[in-house]
C-alpha positions in Angstrom: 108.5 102.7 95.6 108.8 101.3 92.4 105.0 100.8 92.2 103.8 104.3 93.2 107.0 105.7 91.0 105.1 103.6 88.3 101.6 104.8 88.6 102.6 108.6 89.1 104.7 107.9 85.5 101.7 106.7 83.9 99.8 109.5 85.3 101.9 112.2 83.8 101.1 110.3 80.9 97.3 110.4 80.9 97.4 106.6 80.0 96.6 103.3 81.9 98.8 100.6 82.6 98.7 97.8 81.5 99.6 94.6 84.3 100.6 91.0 82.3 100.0 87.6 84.5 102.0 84.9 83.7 102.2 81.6 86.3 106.6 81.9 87.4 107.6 78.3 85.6 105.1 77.7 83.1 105.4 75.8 81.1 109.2 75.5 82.4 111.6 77.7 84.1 113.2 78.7 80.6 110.2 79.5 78.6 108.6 81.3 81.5 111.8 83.3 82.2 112.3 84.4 78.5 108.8 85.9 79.1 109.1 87.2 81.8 112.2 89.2 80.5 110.2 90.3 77.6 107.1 91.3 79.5 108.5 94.8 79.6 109.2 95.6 76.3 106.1 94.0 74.7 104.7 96.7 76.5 104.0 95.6 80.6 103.7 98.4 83.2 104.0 96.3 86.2 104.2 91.9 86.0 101.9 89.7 88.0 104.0 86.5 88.8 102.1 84.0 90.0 102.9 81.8 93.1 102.0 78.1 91.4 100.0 76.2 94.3 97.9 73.0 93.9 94.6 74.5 94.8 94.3 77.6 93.1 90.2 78.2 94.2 89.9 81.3 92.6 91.6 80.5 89.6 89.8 79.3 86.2 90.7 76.2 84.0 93.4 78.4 81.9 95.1 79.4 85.3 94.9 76.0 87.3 96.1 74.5 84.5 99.4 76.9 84.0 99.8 76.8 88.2 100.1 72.6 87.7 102.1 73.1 84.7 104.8 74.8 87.1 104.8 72.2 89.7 104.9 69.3 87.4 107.9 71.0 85.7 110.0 71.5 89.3 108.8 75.0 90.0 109.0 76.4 94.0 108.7 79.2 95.9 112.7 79.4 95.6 113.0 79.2 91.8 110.1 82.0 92.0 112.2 83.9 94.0 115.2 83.3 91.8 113.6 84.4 88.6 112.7 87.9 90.4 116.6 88.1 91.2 117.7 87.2 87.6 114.8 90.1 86.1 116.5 92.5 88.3 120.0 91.8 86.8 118.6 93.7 83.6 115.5 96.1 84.7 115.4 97.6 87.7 112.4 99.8 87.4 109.6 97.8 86.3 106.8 96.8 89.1 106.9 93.1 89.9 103.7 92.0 92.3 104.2 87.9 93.8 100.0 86.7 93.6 98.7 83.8 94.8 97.8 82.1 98.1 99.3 81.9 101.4 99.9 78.4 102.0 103.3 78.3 99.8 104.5 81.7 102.3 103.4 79.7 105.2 105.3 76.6 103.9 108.0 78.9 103.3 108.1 80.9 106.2 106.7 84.3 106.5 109.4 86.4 108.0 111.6 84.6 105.6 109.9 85.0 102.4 109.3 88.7 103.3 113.0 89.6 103.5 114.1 87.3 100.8 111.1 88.8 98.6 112.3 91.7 98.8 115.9 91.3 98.9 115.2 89.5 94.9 113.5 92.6 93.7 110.0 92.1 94.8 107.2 94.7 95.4 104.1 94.0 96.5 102.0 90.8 97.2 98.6 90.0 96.0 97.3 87.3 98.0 94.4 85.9 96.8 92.7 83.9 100.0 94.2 86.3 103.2 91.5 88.6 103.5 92.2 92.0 105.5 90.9 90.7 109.0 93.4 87.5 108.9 96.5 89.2 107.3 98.1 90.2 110.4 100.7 88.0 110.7 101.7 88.3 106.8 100.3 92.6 107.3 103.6 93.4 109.1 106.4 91.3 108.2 105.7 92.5 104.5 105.3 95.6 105.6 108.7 95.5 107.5 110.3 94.6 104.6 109.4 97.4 102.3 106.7 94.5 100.6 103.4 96.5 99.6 100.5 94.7 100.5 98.0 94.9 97.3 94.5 94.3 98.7 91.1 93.3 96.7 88.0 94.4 95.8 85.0 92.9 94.1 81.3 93.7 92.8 80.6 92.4 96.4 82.4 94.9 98.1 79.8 97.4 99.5 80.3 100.7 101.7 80.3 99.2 104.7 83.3 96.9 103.5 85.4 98.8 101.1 86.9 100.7 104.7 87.9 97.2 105.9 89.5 96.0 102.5 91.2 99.6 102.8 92.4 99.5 105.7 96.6 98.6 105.4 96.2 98.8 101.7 99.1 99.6 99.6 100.4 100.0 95.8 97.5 99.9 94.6 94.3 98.5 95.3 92.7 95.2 92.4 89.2 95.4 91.9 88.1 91.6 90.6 85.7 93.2 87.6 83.2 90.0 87.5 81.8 86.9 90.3 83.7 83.8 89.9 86.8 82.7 88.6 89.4 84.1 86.2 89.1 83.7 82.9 85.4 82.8 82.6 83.4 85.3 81.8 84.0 88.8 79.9 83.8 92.2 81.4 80.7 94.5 81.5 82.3 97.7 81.0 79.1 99.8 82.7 78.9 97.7 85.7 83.1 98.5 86.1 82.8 102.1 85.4 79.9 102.7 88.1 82.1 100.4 90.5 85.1 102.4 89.8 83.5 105.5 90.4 82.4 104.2 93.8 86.0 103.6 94.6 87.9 106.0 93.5 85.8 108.2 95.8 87.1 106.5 99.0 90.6 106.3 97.9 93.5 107.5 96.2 95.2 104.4 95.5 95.7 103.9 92.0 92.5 101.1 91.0 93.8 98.6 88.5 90.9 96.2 87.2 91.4 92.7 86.4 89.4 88.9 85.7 86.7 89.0 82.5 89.9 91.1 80.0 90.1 88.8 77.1 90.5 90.8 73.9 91.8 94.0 73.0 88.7 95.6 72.8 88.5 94.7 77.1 91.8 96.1 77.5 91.0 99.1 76.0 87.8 99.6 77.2 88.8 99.0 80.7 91.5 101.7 80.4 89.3 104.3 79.6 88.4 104.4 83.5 90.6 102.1 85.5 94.6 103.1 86.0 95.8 99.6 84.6 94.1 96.5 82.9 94.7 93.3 84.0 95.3 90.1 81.5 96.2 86.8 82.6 94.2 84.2 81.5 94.6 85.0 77.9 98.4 84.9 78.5 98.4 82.0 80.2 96.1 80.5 77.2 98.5 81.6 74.8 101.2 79.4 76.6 98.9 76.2 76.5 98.5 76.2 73.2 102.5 75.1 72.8 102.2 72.7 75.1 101.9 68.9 74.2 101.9 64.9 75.1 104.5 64.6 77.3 104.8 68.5 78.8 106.8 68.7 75.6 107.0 72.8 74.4 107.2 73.5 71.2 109.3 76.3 69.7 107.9 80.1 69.6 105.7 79.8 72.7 108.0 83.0 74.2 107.5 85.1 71.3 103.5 84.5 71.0 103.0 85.5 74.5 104.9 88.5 74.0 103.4 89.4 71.2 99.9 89.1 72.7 101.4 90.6 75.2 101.9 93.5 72.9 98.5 93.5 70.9 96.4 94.1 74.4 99.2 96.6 76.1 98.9 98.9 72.8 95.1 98.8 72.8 95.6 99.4 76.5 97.8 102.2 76.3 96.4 103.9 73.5 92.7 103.7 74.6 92.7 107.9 76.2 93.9 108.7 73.5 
């Protein structure tokens, strides 16, 4: 509810969203949890929290390197889980989607992350490497548990597939703007637009568009046609750069992700205007 309550919000608005990644533990469970409690007032519709795993395959360097980050600092599925619960203590509206891959819900159990997903405050699930014909067994526990099940699209994605990708979508559906990883190449706002356009005309989930946004000048030109932008890498970037020998962090690394955070939700946000 709370992602369809968020969309129909920004709506009435006549402005995108704008979706912030960050990798739950990076660079440690504090730093990454006083992020994530910022996240909504530096200007983040809905949080991405990703799942840290060891093989990330879709991820870029920026995004591996914030997943390992996690696990060398202690971070599991549990913690995640925990950090959802301790958001929720404090703000109770804003969208929170778990994304990442389903070995750690396997691991975990499925029927028992799905409950205790959503018992923490979790709604939806992007998961990266489940596509729609082998997400039956995670399709209906998640479903069960109120969990919407966030499917996605890419460039690739033609007519005959979009019904299939579709099909048992919820919250909203993430079109993947560019081929390849995250974080590697930038956005070609004419390709997105005519993909958008394609989409939008088979659906009425709300399209949010993510992979390629690096600057403020993708954010906002992605908004112009897609309901939310997507940033992770650059967040994730902005973390690394506090990092040093020894996993040591040094002090302000919070406050310069939210305030990046801020710079490309603004541009975001202000980009229909």
């Amino acid at each position: 509810m709370r992602i369809a309550q968020r969309f129909a919000d920004l709506k009435k608005q006549n402005r995108a969203g704008f979706v912030a990644f960050i990798s739950a533990g990076d660079p440690n469970y504090d730093t990454s949890l006083e992020i994530l409690l910022g996240l909504p007032k530096a200007g983040a519709d809905i949080i991405e929290l990703g799942m840290p795993f060891t093989d990330p395959m879709a991820e870029g360097p920026a995004i591996q390197a914030s997943s390992l980050r996690a696990l060398k600092a202690g971070q599991t599925m549990a913690k995640t889980l925990a950090m959802v619960r301790r958001f929720r203590e404090s703000d109770t509206t804003t969208p929170i989607v778990l994304m990442g891959y389903y070995n750690p819900i396997y691991s975990f159990g499925v029927d028992k992350f799905s409950s205790e997903a959503h018992a923490a405050g979790v709604d939806g699930l992007i998961i990266v490497d489940l596509p729609p014909e082998e997400d039956h067994e995670l399709r209906v526990p998640a479903k069960s548990a109120g969990l919407d099940l966030i499917r996605l699209a890419t460039p690739t994605t033609d007519a005959r597939r979009l019904p299939t990708v579709l099909d048992g979508a919820t919250g909203f559906l993430y079109y993947v703007s560019i081929m390849g990883v995250t974080g590697t190449k930038s956005i070609n706002p004419a390709d997105m637009t005519a993909a958008l356009k394609r989409i939008k005309a088979a659906t009425s989930l709300p399209v949010a568009v993510g992979f390629g946004i690096k600057t403020e000048a993708d954010a906002a030109a992605v908004a112009k046609s897609a309901d939310a932008a997507v940033v992770g890498s650059a967040l994730v970037s902005e973390i690394a750069r506090f990092v040093g020998p020894g996993s040591k962090v040094s002090p302000g690394a919070a406050q310069a992700v939210l305030s990046l955070t801020r710079r490309l939700a603004d541009a975001a946000h202000g980009a229909r205007n």
